[in-house]
PDB file of the backbone (N, CA, C, O) and the ligand in Angstrom, with CONECT records:
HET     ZN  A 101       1
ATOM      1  N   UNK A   1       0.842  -1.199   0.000  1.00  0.00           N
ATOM      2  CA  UNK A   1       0.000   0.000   0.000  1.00  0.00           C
ATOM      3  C   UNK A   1       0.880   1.253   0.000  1.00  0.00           C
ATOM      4  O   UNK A   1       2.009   1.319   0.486  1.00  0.00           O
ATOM      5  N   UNK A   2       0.298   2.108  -0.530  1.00  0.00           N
ATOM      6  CA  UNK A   2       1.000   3.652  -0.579  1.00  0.00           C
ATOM      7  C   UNK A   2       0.730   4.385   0.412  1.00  0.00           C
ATOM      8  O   UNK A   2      -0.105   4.159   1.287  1.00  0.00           O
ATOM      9  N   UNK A   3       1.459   5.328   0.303  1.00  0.00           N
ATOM     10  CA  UNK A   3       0.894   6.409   1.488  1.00  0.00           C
ATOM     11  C   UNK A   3       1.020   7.693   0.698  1.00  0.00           C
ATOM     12  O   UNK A   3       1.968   8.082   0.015  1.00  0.00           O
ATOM     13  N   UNK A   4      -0.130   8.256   0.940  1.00  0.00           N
ATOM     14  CA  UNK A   4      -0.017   9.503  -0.134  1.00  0.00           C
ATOM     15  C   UNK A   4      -0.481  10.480   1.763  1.00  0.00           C
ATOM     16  O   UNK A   4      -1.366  10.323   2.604  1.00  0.00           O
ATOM     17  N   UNK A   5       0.395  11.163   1.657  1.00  0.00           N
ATOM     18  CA  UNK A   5       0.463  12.677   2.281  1.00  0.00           C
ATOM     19  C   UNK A   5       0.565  13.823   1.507  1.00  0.00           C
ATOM     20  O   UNK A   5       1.231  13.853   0.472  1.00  0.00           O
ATOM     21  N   UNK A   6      -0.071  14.794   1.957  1.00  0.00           N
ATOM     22  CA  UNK A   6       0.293  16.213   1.599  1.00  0.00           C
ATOM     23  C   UNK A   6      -0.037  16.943   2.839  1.00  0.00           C
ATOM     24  O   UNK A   6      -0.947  16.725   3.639  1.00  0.00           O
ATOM     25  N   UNK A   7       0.852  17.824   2.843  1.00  0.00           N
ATOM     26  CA  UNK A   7       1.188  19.094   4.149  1.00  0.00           C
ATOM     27  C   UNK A   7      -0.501  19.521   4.063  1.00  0.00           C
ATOM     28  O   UNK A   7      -1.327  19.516   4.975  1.00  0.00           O
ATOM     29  N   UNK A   8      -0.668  19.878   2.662  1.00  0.00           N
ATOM     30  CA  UNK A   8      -2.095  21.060   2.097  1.00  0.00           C
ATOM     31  C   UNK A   8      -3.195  20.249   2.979  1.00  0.00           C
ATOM     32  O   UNK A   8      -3.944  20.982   3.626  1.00  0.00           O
ATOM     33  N   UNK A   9      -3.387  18.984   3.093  1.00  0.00           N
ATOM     34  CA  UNK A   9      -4.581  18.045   3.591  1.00  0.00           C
ATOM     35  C   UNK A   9      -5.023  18.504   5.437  1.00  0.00           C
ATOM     36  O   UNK A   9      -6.022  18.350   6.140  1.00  0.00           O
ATOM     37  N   UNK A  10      -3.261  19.290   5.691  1.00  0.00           N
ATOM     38  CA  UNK A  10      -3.296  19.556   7.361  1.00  0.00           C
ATOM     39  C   UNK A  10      -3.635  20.930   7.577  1.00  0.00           C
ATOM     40  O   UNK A  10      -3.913  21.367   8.694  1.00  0.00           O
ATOM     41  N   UNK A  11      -3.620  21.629   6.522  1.00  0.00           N
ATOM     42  CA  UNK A  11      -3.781  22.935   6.655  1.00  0.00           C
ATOM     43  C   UNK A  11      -2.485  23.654   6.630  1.00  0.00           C
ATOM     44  O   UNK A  11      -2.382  24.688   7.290  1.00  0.00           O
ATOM     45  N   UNK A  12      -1.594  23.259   6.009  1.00  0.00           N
ATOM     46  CA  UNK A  12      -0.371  23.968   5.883  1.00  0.00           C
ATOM     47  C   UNK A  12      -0.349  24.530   4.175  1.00  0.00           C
ATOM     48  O   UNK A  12      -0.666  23.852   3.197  1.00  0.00           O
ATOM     49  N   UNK A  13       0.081  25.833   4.178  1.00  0.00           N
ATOM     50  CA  UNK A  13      -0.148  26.564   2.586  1.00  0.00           C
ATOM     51  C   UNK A  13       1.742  25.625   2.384  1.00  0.00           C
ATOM     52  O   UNK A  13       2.808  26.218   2.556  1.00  0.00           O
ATOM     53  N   UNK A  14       1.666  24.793   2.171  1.00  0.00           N
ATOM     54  CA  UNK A  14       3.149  24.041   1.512  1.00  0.00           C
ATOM     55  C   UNK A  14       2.655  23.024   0.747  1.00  0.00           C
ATOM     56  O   UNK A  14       1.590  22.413   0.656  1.00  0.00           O
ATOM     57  N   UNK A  15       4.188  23.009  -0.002  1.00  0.00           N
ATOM     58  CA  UNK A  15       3.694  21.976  -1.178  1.00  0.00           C
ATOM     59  C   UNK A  15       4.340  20.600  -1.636  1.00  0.00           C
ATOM     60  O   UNK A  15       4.441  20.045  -2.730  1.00  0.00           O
ATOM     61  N   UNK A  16       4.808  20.225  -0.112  1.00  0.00           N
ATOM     62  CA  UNK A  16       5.409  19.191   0.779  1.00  0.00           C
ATOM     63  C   UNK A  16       4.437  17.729  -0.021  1.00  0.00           C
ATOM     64  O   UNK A  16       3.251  17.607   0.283  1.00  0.00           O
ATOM     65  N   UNK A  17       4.999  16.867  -0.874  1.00  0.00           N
ATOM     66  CA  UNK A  17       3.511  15.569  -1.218  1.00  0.00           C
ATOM     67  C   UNK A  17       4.610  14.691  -0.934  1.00  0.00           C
ATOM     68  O   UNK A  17       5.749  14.925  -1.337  1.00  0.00           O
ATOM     69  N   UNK A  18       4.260  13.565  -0.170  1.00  0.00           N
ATOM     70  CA  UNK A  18       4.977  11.662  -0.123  1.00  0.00           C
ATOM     71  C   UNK A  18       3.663  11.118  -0.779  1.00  0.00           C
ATOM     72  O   UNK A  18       2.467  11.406  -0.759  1.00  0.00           O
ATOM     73  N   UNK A  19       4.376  10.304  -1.296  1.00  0.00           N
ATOM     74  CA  UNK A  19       3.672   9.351  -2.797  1.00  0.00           C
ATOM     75  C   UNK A  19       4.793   8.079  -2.126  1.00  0.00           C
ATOM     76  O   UNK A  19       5.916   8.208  -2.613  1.00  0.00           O
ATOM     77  N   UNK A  20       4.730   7.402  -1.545  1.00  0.00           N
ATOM     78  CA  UNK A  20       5.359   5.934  -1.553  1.00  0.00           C
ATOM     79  C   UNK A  20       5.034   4.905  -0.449  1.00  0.00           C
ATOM     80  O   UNK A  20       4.102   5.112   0.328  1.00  0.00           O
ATOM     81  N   UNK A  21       5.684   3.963  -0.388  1.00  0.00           N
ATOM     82  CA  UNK A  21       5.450   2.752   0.071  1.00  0.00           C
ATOM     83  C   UNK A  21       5.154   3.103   1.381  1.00  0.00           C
ATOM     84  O   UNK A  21       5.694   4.017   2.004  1.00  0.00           O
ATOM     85  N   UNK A  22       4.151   2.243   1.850  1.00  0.00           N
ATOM     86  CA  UNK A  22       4.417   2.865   3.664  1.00  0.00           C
ATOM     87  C   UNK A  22       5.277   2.116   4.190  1.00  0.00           C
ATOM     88  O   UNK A  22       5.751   1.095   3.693  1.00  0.00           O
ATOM     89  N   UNK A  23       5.687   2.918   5.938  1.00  0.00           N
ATOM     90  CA  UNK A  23       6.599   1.868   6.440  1.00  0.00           C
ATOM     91  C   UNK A  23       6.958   3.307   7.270  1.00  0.00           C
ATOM     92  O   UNK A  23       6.615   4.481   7.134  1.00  0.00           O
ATOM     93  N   UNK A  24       7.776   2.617   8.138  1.00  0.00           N
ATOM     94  CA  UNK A  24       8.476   3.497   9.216  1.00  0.00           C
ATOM     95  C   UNK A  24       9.543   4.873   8.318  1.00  0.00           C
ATOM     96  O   UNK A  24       9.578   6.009   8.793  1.00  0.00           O
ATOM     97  N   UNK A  25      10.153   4.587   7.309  1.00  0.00           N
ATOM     98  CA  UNK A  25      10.907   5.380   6.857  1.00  0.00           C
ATOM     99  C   UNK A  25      10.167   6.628   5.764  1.00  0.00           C
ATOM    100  O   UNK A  25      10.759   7.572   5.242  1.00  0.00           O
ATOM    101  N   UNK A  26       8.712   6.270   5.638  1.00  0.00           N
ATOM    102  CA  UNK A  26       7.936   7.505   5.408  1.00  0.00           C
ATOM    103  C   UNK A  26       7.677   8.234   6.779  1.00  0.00           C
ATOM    104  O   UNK A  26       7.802   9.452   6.905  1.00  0.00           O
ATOM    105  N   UNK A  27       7.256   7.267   7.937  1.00  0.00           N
ATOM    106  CA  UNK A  27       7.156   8.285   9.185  1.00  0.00           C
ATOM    107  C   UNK A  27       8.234   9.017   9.400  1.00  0.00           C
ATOM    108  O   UNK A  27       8.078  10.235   9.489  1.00  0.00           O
ATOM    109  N   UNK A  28       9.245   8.583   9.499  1.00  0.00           N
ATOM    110  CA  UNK A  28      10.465   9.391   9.587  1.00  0.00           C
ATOM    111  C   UNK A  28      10.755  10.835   8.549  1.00  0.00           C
ATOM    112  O   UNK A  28      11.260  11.927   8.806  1.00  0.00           O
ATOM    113  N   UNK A  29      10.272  10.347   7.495  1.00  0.00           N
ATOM    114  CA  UNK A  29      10.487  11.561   6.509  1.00  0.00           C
ATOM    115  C   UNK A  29       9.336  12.715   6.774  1.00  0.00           C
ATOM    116  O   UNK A  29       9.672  13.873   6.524  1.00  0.00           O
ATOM    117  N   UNK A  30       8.025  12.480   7.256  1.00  0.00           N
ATOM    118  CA  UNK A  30       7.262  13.319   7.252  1.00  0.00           C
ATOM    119  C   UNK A  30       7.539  13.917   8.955  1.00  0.00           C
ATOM    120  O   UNK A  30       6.795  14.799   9.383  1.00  0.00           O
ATOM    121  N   UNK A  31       8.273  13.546   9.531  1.00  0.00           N
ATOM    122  CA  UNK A  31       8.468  14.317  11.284  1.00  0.00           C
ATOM    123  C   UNK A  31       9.619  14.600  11.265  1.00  0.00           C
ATOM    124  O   UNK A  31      10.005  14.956  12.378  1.00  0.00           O
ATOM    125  N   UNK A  32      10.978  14.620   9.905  1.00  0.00           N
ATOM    126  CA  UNK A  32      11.529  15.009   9.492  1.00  0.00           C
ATOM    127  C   UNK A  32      11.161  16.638   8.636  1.00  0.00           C
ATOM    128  O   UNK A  32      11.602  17.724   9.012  1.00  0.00           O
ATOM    129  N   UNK A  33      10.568  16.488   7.846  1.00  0.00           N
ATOM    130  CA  UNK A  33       9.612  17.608   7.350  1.00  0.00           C
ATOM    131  C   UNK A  33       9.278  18.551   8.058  1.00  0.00           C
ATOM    132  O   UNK A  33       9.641  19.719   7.922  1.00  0.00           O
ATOM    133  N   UNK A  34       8.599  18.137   8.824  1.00  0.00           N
ATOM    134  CA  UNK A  34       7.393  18.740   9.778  1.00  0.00           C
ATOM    135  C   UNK A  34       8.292  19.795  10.739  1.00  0.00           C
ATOM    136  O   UNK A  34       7.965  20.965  10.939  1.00  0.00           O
ATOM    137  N   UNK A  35       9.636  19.065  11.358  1.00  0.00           N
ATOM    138  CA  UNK A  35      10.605  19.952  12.433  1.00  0.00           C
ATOM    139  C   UNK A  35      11.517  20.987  11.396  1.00  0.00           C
ATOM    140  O   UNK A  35      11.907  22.097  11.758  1.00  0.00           O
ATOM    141  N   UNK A  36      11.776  20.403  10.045  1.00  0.00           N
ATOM    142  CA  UNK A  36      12.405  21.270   9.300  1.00  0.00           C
ATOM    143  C   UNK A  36      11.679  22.341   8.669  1.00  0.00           C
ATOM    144  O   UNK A  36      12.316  23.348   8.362  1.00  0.00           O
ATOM    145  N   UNK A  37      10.520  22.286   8.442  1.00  0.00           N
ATOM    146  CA  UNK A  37       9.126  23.016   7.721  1.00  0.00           C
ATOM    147  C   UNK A  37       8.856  23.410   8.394  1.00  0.00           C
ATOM    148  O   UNK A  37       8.684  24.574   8.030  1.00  0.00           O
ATOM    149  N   UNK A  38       8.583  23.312   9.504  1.00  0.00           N
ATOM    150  CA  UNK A  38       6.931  23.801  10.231  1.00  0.00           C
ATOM    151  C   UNK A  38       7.316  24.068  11.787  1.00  0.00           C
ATOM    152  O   UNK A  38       6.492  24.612  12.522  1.00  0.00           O
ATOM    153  N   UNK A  39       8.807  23.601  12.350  1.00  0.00           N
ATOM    154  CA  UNK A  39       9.680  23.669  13.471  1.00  0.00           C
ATOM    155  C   UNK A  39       8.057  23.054  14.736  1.00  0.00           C
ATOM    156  O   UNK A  39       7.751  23.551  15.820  1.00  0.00           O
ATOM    157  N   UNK A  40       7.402  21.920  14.023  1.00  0.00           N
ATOM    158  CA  UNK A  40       6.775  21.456  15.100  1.00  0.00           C
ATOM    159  C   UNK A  40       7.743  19.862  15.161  1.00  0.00           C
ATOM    160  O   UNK A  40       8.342  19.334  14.224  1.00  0.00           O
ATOM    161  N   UNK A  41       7.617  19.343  16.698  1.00  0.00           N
ATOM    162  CA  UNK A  41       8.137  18.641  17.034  1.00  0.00           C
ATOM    163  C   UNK A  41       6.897  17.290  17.208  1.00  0.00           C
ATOM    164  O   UNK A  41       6.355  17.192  18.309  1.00  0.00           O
ATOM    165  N   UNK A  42       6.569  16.465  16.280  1.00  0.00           N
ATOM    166  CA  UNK A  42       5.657  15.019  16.274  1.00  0.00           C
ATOM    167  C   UNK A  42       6.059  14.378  16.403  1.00  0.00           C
ATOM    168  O   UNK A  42       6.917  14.121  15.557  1.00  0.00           O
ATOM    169  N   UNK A  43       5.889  13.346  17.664  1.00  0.00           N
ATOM    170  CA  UNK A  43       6.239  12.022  18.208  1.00  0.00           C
ATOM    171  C   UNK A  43       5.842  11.278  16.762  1.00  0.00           C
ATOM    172  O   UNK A  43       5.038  11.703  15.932  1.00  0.00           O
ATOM    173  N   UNK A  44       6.755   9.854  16.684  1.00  0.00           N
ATOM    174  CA  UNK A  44       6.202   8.911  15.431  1.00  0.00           C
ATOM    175  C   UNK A  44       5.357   8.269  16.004  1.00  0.00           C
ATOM    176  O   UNK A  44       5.248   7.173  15.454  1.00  0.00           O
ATOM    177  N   UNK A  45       4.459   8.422  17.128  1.00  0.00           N
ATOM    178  CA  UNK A  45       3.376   7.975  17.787  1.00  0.00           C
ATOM    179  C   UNK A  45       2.071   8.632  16.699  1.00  0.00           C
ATOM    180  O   UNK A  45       1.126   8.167  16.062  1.00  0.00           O
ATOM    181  N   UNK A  46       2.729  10.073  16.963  1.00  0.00           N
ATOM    182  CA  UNK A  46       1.804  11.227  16.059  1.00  0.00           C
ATOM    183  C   UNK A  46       1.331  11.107  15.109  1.00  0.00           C
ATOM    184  O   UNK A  46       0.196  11.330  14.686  1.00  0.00           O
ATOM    185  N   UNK A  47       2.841  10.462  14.411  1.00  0.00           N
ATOM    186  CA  UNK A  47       2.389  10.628  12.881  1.00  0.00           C
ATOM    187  C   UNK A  47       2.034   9.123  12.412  1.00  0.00           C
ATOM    188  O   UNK A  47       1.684   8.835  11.268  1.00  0.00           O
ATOM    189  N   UNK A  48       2.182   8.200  13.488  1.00  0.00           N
ATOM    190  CA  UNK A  48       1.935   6.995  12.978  1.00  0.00           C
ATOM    191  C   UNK A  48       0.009   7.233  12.733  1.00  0.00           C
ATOM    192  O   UNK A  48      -0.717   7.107  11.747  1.00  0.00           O
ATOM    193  N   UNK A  49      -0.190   7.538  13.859  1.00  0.00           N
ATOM    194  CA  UNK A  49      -1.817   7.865  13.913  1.00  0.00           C
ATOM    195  C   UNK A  49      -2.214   8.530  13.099  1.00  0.00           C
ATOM    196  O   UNK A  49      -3.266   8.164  12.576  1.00  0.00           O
ATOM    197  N   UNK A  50      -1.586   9.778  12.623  1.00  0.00           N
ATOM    198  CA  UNK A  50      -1.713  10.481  10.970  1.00  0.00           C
ATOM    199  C   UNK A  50      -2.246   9.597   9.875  1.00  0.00           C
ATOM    200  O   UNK A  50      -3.223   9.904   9.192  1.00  0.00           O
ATOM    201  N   UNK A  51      -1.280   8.039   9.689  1.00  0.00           N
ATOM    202  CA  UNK A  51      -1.270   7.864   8.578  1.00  0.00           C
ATOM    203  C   UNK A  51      -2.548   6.635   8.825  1.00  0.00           C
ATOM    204  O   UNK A  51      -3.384   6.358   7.965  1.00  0.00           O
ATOM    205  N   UNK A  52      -2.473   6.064  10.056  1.00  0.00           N
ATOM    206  CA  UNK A  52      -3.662   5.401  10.536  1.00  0.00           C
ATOM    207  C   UNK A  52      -5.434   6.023   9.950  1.00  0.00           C
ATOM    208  O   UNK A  52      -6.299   5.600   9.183  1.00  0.00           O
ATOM    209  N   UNK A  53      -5.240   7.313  10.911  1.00  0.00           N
ATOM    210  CA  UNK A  53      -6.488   8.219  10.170  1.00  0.00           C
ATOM    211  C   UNK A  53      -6.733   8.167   8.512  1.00  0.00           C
ATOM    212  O   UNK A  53      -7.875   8.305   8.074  1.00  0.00           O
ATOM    213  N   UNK A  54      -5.989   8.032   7.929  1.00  0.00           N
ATOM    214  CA  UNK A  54      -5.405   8.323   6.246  1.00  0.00           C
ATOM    215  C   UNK A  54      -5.770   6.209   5.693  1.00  0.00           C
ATOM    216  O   UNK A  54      -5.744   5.810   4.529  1.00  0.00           O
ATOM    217  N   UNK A  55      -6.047   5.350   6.890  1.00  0.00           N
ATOM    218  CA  UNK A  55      -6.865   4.065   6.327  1.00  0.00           C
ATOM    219  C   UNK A  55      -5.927   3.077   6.294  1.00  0.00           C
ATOM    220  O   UNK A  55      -6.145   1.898   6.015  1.00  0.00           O
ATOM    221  N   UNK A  56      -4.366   3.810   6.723  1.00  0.00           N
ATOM    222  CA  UNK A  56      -3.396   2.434   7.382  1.00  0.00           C
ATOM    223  C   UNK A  56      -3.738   1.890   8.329  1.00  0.00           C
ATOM    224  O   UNK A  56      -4.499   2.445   9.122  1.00  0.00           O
ATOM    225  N   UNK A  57      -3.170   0.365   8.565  1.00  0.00           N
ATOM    226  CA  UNK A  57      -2.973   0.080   9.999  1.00  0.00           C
ATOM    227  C   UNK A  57      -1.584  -0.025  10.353  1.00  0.00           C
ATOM    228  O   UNK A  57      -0.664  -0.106   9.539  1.00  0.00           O
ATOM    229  N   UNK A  58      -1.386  -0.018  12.594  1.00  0.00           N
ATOM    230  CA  UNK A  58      -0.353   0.201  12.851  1.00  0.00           C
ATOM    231  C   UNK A  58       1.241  -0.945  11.869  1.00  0.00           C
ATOM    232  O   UNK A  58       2.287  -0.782  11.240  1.00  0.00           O
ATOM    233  N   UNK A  59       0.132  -2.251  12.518  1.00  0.00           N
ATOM    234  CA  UNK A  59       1.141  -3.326  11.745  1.00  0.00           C
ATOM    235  C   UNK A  59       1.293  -3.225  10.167  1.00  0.00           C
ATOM    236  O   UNK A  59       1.153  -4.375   9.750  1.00  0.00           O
ATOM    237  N   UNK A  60       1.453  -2.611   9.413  1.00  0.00           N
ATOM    238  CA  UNK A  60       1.446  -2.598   7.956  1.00  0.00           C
ATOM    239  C   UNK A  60       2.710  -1.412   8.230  1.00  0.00           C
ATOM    240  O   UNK A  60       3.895  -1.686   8.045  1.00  0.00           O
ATOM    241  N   UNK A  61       2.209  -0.001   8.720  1.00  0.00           N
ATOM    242  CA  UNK A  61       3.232   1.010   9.330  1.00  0.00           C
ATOM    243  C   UNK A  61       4.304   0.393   9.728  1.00  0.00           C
ATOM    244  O   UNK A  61       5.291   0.534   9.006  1.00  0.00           O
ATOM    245  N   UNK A  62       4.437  -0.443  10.944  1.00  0.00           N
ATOM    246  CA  UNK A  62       5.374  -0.588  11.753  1.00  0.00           C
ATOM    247  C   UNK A  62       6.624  -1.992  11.194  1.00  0.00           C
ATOM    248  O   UNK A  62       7.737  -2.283  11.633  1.00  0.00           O
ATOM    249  N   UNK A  63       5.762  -2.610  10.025  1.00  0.00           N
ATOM    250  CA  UNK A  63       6.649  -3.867   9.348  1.00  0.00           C
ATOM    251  C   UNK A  63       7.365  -3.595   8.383  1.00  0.00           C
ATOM    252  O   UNK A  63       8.376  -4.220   8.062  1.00  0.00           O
ATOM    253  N   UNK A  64       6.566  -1.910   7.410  1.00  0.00           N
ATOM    254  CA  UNK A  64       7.357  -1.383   6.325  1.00  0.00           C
ATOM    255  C   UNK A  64       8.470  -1.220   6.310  1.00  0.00           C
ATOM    256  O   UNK A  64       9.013  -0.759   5.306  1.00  0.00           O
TER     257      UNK A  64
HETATM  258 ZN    ZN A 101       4.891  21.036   4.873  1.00  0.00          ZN2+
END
């Protein structure tokens, strides 16, 4: 499964999109993002639940 993010979906005017595989190393890239972009600090608790909301589950996230 994919994981499609965009910043725009959170309410951020950026034009930040992940288009790829899920797995821990998209969480990393988007709370990577997020502290470099946006200087907010998201637990990968946070954003795991992000991508959960978005119709992942944890184990699919957490095996990628
Ligand atoms: Zn952004």
């Amino acid at each position: 499964m994919t994981a499609k993010i965009s910043c725009h979906d959170y309410g951020f005017d950026c034009s930040f999109v992940l288009n790829e595989p899920i797995g821990m190393g998209v969480v990393r890239k988007i709370k990577e993002h997020f502290e470099k972009e946006h200087e907010i600090d998201y637990s990968e608790e946070a954003i795991i639940q992000m991508l959960v909301n978005k119709g992942h589950s944890k184990e699919e996230i957490r095996k990628g």
